[in-house]
SEGU-288573 format. One record per atom (N, C-alpha, C): residue number from 0; residue in three letters; atom name; x, y, z. Coordinates in steps of 0.05 Angstrom, whole numbers, plus 32768, in hexadecimal, padded with zeros to 4 digits. Example, Ala and Ser with C-alpha at 12.3 -4.5 7.8 and 13.67 -1.06 7.14 Angstrom:
BEGIN
pos=0, code=ala, site=N, x=8108, y=7F8E, z=809C
pos=0, code=ala, site=CA, x=80F6, y=7FA6, z=809C
pos=0, code=ala, site=C, x=8108, y=7FBE, z=809C
pos=1, code=ser, site=N, x=8101, y=7FD3, z=808E
pos=1, code=ser, site=CA, x=8111, y=7FEB, z=808F
pos=1, code=ser, site=C, x=8102, y=8001, z=809D
***
This chain:
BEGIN
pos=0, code=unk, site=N, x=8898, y=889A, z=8865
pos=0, code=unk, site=CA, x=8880, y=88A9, z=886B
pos=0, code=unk, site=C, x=8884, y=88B5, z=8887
pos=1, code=unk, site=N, x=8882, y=88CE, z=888C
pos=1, code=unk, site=CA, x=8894, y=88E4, z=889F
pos=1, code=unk, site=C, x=8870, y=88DE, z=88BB
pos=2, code=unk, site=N, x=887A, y=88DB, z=88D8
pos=2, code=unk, site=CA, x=8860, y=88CE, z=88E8
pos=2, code=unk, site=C, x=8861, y=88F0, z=88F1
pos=3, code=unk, site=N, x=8845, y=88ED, z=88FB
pos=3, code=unk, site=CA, x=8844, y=8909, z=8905
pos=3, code=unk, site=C, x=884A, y=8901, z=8924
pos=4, code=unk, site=N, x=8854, y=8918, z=8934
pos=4, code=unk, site=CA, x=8855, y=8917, z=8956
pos=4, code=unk, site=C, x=8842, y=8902, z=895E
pos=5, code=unk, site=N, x=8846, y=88EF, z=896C
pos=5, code=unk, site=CA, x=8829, y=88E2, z=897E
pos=5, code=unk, site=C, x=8827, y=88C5, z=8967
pos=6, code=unk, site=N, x=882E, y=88CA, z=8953
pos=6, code=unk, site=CA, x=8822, y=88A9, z=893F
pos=6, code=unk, site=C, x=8839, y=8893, z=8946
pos=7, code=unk, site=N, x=8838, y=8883, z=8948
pos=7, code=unk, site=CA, x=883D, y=8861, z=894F
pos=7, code=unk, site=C, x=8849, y=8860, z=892C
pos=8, code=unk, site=N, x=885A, y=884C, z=892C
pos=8, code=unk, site=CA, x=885E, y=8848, z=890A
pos=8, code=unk, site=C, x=8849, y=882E, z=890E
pos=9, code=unk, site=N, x=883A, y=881F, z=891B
pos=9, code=unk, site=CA, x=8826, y=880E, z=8911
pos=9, code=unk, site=C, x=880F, y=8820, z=890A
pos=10, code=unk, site=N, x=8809, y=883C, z=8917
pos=10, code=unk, site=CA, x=87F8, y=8850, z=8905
pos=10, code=unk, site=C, x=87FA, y=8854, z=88E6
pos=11, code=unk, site=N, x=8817, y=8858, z=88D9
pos=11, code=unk, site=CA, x=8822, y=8854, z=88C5
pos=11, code=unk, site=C, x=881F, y=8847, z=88B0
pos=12, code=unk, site=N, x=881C, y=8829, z=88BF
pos=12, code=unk, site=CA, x=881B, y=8813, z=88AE
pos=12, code=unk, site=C, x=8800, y=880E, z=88A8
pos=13, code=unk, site=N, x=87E9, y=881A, z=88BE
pos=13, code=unk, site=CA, x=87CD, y=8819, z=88BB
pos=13, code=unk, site=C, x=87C2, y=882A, z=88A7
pos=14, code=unk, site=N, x=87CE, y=883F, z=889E
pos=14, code=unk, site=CA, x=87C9, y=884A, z=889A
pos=14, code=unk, site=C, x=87D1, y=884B, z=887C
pos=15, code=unk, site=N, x=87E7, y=8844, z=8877
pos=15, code=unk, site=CA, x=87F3, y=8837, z=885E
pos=15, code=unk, site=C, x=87EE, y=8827, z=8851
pos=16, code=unk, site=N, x=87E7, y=880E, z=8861
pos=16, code=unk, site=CA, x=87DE, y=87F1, z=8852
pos=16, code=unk, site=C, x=87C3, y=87F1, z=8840
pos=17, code=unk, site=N, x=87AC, y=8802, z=8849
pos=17, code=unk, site=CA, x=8799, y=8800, z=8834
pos=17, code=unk, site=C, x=87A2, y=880B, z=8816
pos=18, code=unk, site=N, x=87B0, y=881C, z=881B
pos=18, code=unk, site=CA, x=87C1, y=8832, z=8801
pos=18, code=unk, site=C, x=87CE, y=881A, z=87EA
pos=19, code=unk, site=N, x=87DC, y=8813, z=87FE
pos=19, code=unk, site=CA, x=87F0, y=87FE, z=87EF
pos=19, code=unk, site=C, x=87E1, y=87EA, z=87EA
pos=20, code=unk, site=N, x=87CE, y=87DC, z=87EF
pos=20, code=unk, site=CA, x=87BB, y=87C4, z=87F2
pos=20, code=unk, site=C, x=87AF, y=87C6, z=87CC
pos=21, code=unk, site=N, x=87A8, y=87E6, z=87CE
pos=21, code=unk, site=CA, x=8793, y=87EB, z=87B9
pos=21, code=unk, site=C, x=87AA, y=87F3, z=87A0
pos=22, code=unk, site=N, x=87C4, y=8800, z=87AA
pos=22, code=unk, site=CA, x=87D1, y=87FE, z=878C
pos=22, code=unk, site=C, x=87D6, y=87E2, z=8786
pos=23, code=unk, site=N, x=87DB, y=87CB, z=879A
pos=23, code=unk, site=CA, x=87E9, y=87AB, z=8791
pos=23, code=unk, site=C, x=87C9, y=87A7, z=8784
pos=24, code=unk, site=N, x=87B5, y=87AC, z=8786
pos=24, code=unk, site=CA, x=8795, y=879B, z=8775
pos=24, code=unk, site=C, x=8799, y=87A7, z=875F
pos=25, code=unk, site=N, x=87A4, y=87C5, z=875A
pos=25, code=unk, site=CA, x=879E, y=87D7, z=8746
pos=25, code=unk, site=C, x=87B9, y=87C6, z=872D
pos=26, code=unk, site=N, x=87D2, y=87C4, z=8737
pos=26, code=unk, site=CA, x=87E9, y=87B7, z=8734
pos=26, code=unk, site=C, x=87EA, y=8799, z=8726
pos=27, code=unk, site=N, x=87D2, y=8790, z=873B
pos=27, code=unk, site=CA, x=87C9, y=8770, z=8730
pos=27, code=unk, site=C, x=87B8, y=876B, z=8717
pos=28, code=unk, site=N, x=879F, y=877E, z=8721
pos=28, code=unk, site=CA, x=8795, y=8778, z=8705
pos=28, code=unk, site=C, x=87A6, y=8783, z=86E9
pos=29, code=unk, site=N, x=87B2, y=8792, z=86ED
pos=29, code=unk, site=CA, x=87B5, y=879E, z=86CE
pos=29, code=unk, site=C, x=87C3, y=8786, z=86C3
pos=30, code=unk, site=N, x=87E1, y=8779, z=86D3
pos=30, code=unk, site=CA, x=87ED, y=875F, z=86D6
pos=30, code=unk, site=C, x=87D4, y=874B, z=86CD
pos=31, code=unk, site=N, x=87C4, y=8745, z=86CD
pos=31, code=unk, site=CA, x=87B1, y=8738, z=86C4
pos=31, code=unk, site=C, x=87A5, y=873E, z=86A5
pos=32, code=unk, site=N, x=87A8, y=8755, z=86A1
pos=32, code=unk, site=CA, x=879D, y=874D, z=8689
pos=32, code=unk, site=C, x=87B9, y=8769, z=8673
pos=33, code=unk, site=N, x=87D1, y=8764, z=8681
pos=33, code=unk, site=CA, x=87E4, y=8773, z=8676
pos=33, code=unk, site=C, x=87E3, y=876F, z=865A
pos=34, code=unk, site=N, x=87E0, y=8758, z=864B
pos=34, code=unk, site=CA, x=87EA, y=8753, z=862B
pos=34, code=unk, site=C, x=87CF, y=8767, z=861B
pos=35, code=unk, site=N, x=87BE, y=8770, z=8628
pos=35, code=unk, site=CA, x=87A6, y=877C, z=8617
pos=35, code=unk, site=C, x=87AD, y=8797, z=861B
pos=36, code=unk, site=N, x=87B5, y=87A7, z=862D
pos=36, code=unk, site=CA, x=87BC, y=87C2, z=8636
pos=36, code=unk, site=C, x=87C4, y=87CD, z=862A
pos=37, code=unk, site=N, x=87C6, y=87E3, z=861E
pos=37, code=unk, site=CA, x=87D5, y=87FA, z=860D
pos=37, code=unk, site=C, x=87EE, y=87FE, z=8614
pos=38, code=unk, site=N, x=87FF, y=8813, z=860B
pos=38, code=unk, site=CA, x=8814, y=8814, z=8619
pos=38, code=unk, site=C, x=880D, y=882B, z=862B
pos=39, code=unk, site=N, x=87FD, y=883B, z=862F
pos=39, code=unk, site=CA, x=87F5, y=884E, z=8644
pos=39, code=unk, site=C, x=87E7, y=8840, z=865E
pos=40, code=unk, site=N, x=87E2, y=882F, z=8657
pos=40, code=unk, site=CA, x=87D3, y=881E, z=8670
pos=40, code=unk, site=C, x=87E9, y=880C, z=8679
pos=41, code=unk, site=N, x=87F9, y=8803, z=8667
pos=41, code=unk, site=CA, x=8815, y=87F9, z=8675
pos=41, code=unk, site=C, x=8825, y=8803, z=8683
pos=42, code=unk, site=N, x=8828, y=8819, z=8676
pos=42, code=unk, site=CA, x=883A, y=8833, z=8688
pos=42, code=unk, site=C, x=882A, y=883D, z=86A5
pos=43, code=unk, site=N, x=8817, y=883D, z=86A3
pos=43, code=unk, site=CA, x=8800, y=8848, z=86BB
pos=43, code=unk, site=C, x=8813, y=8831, z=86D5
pos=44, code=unk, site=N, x=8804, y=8817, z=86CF
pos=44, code=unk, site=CA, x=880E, y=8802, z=86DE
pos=44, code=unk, site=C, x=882A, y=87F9, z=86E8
pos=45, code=unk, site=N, x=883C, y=8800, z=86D4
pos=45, code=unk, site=CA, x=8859, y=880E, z=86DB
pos=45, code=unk, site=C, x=8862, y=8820, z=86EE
pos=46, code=unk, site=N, x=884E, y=8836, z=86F3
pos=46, code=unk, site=CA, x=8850, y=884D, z=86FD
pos=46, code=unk, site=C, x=8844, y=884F, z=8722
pos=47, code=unk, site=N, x=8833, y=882C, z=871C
pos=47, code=unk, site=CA, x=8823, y=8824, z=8732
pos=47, code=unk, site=C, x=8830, y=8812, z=873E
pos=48, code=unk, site=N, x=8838, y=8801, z=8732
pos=48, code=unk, site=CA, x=884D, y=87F7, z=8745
pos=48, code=unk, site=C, x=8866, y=87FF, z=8750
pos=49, code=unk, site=N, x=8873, y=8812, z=873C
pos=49, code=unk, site=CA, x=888E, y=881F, z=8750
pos=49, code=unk, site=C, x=8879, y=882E, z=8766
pos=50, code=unk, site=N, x=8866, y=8835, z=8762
pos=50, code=unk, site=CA, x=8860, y=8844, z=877E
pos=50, code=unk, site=C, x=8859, y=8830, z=878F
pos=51, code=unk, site=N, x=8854, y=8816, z=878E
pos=51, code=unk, site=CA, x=8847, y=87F5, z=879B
pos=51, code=unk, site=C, x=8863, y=87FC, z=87AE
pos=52, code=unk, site=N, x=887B, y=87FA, z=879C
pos=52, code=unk, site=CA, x=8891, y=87EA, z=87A5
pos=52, code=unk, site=C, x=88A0, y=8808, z=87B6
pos=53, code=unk, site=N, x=889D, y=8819, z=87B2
pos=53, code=unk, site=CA, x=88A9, y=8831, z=87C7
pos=53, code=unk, site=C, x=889D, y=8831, z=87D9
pos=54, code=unk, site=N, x=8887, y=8837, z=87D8
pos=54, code=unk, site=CA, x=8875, y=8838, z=87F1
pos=54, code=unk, site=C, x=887B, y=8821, z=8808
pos=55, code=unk, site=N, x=8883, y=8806, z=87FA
pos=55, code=unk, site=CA, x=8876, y=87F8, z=880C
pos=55, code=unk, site=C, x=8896, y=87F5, z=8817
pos=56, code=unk, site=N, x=88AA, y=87F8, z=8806
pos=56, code=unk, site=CA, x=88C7, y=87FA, z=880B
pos=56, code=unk, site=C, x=88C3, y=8811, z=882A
pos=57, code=unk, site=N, x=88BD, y=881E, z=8827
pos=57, code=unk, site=CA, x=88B7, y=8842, z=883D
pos=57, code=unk, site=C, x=88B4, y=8829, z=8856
pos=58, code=unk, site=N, x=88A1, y=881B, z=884E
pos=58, code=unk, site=CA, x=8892, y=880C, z=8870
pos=58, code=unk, site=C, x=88A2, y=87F3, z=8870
pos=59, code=unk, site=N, x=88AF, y=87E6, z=885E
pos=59, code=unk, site=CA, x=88C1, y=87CC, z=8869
pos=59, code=unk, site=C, x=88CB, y=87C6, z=8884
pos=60, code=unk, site=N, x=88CF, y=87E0, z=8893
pos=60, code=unk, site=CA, x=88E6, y=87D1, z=88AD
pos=60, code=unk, site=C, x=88C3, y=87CD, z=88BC
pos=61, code=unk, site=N, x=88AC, y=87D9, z=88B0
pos=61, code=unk, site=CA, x=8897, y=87CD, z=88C1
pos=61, code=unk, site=C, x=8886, y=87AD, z=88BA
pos=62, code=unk, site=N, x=888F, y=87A8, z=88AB
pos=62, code=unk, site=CA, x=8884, y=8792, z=8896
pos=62, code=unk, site=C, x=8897, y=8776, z=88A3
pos=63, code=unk, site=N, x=8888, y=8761, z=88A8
pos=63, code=unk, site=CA, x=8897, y=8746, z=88B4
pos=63, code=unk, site=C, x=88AC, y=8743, z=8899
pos=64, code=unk, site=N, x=88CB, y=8746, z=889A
pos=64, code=unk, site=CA, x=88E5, y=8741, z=888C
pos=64, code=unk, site=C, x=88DF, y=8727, z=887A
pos=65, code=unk, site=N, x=88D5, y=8718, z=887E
pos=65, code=unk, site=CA, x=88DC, y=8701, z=8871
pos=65, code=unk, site=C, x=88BF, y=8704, z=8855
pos=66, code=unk, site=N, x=88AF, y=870E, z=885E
pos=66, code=unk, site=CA, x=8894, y=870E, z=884D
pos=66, code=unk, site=C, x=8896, y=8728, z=8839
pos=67, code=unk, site=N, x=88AE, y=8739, z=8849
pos=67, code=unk, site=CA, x=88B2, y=875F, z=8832
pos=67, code=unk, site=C, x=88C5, y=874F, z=8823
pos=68, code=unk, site=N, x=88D9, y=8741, z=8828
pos=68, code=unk, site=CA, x=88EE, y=8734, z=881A
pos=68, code=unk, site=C, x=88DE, y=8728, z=87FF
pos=69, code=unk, site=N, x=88D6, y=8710, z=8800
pos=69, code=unk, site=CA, x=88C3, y=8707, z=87F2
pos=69, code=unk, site=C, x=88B6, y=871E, z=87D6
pos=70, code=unk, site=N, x=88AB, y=872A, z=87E9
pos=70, code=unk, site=CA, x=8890, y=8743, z=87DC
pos=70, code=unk, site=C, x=88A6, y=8754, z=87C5
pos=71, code=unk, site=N, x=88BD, y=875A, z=87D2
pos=71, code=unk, site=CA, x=88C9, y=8772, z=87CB
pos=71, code=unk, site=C, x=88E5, y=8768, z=87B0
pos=72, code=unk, site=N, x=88E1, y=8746, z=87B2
pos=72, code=unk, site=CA, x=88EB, y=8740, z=879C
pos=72, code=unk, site=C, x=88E0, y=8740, z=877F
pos=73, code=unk, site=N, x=88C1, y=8734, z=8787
pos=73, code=unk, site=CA, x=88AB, y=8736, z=8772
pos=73, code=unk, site=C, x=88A9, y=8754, z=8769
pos=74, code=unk, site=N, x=88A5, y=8760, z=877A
pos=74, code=unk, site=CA, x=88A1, y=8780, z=8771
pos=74, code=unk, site=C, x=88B8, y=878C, z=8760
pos=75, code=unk, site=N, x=88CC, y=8785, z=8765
pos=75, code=unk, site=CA, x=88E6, y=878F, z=8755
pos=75, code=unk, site=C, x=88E6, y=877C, z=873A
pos=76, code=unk, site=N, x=88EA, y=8762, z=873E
pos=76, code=unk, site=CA, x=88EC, y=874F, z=871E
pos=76, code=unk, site=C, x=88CE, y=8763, z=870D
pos=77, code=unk, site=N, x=88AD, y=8767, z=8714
pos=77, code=unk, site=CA, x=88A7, y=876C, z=870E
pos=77, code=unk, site=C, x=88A8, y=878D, z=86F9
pos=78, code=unk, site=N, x=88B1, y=879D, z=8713
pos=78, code=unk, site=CA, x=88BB, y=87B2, z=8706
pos=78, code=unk, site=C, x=88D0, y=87B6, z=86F2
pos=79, code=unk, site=N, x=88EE, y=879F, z=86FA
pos=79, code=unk, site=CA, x=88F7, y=879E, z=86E7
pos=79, code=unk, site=C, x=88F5, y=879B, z=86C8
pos=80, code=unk, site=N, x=88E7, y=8785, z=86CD
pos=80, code=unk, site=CA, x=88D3, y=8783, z=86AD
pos=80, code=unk, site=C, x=88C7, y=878E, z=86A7
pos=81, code=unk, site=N, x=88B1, y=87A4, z=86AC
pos=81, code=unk, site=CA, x=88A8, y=87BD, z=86A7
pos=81, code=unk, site=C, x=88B5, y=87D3, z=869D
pos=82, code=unk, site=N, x=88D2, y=87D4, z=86A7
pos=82, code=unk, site=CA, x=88DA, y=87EF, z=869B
pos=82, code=unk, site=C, x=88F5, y=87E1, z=868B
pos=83, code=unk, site=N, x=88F0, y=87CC, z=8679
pos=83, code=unk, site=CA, x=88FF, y=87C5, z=8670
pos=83, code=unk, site=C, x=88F5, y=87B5, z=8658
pos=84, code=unk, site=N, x=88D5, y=87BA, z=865D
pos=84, code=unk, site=CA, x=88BD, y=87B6, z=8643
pos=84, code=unk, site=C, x=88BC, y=87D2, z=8639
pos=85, code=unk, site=N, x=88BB, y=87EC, z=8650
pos=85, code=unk, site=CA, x=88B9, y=8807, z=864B
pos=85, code=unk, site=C, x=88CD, y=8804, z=8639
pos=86, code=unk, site=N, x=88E4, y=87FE, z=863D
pos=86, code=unk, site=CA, x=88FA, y=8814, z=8625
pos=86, code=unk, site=C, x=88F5, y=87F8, z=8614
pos=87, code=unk, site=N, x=88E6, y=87E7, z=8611
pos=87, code=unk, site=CA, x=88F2, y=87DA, z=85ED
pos=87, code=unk, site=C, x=88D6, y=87F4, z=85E2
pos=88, code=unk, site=N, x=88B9, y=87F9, z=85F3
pos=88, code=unk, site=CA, x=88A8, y=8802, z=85E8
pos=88, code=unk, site=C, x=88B4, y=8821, z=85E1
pos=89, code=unk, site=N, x=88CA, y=882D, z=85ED
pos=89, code=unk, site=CA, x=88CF, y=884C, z=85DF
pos=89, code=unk, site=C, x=88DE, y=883F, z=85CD
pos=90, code=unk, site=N, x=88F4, y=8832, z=85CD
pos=90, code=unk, site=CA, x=8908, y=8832, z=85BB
pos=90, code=unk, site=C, x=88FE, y=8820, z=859F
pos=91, code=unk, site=N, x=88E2, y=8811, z=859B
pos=91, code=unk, site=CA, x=88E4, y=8805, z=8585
pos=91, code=unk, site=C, x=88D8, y=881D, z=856A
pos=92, code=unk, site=N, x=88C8, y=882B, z=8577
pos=92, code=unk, site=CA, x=88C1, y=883A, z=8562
pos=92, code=unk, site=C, x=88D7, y=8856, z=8553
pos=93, code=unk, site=N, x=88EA, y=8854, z=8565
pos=93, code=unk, site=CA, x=8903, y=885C, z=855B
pos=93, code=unk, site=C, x=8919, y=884C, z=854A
pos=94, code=unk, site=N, x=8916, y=883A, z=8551
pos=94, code=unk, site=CA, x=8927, y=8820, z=8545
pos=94, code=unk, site=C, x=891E, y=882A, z=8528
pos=95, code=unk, site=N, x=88FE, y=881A, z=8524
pos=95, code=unk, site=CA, x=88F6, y=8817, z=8510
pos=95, code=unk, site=C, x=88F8, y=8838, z=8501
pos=96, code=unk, site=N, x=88F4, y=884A, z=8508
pos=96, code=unk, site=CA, x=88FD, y=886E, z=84F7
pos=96, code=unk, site=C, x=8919, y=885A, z=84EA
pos=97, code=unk, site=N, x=892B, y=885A, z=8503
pos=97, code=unk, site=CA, x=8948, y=8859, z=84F7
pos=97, code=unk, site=C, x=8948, y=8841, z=84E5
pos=98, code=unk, site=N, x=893D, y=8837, z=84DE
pos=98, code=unk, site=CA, x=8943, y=8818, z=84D3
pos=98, code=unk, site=C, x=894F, y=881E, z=84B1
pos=99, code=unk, site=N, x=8937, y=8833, z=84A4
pos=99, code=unk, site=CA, x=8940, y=883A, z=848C
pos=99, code=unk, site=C, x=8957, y=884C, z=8489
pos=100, code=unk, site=N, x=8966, y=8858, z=849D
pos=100, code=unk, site=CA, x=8980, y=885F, z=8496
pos=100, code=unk, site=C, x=899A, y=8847, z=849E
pos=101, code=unk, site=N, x=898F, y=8830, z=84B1
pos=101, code=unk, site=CA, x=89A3, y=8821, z=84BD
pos=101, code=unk, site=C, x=899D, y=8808, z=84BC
pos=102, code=unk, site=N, x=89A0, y=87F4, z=84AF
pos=102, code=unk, site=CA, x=898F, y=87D9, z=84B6
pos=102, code=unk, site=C, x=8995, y=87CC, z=84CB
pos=103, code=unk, site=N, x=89A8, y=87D0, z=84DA
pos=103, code=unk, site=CA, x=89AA, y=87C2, z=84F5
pos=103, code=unk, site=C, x=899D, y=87CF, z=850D
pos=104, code=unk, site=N, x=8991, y=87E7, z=850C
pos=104, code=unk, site=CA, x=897E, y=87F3, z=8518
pos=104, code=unk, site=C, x=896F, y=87DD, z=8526
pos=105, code=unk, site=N, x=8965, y=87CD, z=850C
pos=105, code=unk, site=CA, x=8944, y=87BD, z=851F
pos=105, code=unk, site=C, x=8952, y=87A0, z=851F
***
């Protein structure tokens, strides 16, 4: 996040943290009631946390090391499994097309 002339990077981080505060609630709840969600509301939440985890990646050298460390492992295992629920959710309904020309498809 680029400071203008005159801003402090603790301006930055003030300025940032409510941002990021409200995607990690927005982030949490869906995580809360993920197994009922559609897959468009899954994807939404997908799309909310890589922005959780860039953003807050942007402000790390301002963030106490040992507590971004922590934060920024959860955020990645998390994401990882998200876009790795994403592709079974594109690829199954393709599977299943191909199944009747291939049976090892599914």
């Amino acid at each position: 996040m680029p400071r203008a002339a005159g801003q402090s990077s603790g301006d930055a981080l003030t300025l940032a943290l409510p941002l990021l505060a409200r995607l990690h609630r927005l982030v949490h709840r869906a995580g809360l009631s993920f197994p009922t969600l559609d897959a468009e509301s899954r994807h939404r939440a997908r799309k909310r946390l890589k922005r959780l985890r860039y953003g807050a990646e942007a402000l790390s050298s301002l963030l106490p090391a040992k507590a971004w460390s922590a934060y920024e492992q959860r955020l990645r295992n998390a994401q990882d499994a998200l876009g790795r629920l994403q592709d079974v959710t594109v690829a199954e309904p393709l599977l299943r097309a191909s199944a009747g020309n291939d049976p090892h498809a599914l």
